[in-house]
N, C-alpha and C positions, 0 to 999 in steps of 0.2 A: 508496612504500607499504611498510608493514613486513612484517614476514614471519606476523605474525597475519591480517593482512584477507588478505592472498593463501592461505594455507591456508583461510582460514572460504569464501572461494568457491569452492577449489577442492574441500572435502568439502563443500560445498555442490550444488556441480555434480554432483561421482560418488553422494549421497547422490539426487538428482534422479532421476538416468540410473539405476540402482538399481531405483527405485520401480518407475520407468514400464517395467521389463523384468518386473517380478513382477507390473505390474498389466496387465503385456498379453499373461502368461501366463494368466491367469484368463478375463479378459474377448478376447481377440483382440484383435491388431495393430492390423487396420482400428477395433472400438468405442475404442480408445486414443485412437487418430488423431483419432476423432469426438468423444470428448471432449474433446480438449485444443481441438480447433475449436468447441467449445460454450464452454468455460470462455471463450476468446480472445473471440468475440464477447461474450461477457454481460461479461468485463469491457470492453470498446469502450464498451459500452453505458452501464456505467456510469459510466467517465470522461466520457462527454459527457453525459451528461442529469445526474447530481449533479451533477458540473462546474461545469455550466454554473449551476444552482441555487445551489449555493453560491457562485458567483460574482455574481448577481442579490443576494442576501441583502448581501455584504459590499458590492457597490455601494449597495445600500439604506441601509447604516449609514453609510457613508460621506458619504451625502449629507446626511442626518439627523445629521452630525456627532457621530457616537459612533462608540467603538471598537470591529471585528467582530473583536472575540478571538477567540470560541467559533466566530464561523464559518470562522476561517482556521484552527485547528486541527482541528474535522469537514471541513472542504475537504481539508486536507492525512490527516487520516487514509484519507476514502474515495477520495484519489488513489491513496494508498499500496495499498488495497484493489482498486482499475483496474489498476494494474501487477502486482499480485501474480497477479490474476486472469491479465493476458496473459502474464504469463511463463508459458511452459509445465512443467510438474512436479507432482508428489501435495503436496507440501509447502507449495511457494506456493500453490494452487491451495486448498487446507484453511486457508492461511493469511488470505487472501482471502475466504474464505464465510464463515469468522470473523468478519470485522472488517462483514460486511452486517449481521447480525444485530445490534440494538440495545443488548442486555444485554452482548454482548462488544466490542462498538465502546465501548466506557464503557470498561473497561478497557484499550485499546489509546490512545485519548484521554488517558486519565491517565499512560500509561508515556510519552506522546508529551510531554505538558506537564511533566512529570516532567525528564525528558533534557534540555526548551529550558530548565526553570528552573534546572537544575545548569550546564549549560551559560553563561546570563547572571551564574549567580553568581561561577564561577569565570572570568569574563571569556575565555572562548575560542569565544563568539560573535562573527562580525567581520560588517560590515552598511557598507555605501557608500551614502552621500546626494549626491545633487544638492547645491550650494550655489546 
């Protein structure tokens, strides 16, 4: 790992731990606690019920012999939106309520399609098939 990703988690981490001491300065300890177990269920929640939806959708296309682009990449956005929600912290957690709402899931969508198409152009995409 280089020495960039391990510093971006690690002030990612103390930027987290941070938050959640000034915000349970405000609110108490205990309502902290209550949120981050509110946020953790609703994302649960919504890894399995979109999940599973957009899972229904790309088997749909699939069968119907067409390609489910769009739903592998809203699959993999409102994943991305499930894990941000269960990781606990103000920043995921804002990052995650984000990506619910429709108007900003469009723009996380396109930074998302954005990255895989730089990604396939510069060939540093690598992908293993069955023969």
């Amino acid at each position: 790992m280089s020495l960039v990703v391990i510093l971006f988690f690690a002030f990612g981490t103390l930027s987290e731990l941070y938050l959640l001491t000034i915000v349970s300065g405000y609110i108490s300890i205990i309502n902290t606690l209550s949120l981050i177990m509110f946020t953790f269920l609703v994302g649960n929640i919504i890894g399995r019920s979109w999940g599973k939806e957009y899972f229904e959708k790309m088997q749909w296309h699939l069968k119907s012999r067409t390609i489910p682009g769009d739903e592998v990449l809203n699959g993999s956005v409102m994943a991305l939106s499930g894990m941000f929600l269960v990781t606990p912290g103000v920043i995921t957690d804002l990052l995650g309520v984000l990506i619910l709402f429709p108007m900003t899931r469009g723009i996380f969508t396109s930074i998302t399609e954005n990255l895989v198409k730089k990604k396939i152009t510069n060939s540093d995409l690598y992908y293993f098939f069955k023969d």
